[in-house]
N, C-alpha and C positions, 0 to 999 in steps of 0.2 A: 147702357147709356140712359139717364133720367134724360127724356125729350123736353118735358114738361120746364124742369130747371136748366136745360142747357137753351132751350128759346128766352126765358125769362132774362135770363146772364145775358145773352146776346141783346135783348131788348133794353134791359136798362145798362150796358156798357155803350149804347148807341146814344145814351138820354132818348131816345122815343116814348112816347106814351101808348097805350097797347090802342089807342084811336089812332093815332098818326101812322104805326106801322099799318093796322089793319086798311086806311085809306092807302098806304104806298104800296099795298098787295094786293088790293082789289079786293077786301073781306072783311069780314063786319068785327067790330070791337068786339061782340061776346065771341064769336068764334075764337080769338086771341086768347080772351081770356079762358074759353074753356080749353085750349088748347096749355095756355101757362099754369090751368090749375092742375092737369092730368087727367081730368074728365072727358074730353074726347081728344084721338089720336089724330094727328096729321098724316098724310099721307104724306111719302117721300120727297115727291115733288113740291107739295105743299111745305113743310120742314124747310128744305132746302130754298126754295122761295122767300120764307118768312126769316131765315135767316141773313140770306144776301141782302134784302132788305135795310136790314141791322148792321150791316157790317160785317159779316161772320159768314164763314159757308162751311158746309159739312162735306167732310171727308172721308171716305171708309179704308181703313186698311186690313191686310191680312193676319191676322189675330194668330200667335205659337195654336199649333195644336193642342188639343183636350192630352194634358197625362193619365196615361191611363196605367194602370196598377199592376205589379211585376207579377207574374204567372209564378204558381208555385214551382216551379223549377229554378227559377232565377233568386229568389225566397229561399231555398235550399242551397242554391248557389253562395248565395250571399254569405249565409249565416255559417256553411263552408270557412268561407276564407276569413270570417269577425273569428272563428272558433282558432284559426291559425292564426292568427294576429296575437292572440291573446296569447295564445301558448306559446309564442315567438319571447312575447313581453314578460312574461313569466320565468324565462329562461333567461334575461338579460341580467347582467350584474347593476347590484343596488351600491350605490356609494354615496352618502350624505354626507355631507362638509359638517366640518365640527362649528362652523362659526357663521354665521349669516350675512351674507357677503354684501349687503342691500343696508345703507343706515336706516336703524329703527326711525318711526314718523313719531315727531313730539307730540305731546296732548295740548290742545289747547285753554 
């Protein structure tokens, strides 16, 4: 999450000016600002404050798991079953229609 652009978003979807929130939070305009430009970080409380402010409040949710990468057994597994697939496929019978069943597209 850009903290920096999601306070900004929340400030000017409020129309506040970064004076007016910094007065409704109890904190000074350049803190806002260096807070909206990336230059210094808010603390959580702070964030969350500066956004209720605005209109907005931050939410955290439980994020999928990190995937993490198939172990060479599963790697051999795999490539197992692609190498039957194929040879499955290899052995099926081939029949093409003599005529193309789909009208050709005009040129324009």
């Amino acid at each position: 999450m850009d903290t920096a652009q999601a306070l900004r978003d929340a400030r000017r979807r409020s129309g506040l000016t970064q004076q007016q929130l910094a007065e409704k939070t109890g904190t000074s305009q350049a803190s806002v600002s260096a807070y909206e430009s990336g230059s210094k970080r808010p603390s959580v409380d702070t964030l969350s404050r500066l956004l209720a402010a605005s209109g907005s409040r931050l939410v955290v949710e439980a994020a999928a798991p990190a995937a993490s990468p198939p172990s060479r057994r599963d790697q051999a597994k795999a490539g197992r079953i692609l190498l039957q697939v194929l040879d499955l496929a290899a052995h099926l019978p081939v029949r093409h229609d003599a005529e193309l069943r789909f009208p050709r597209l005009g040129t324009a």
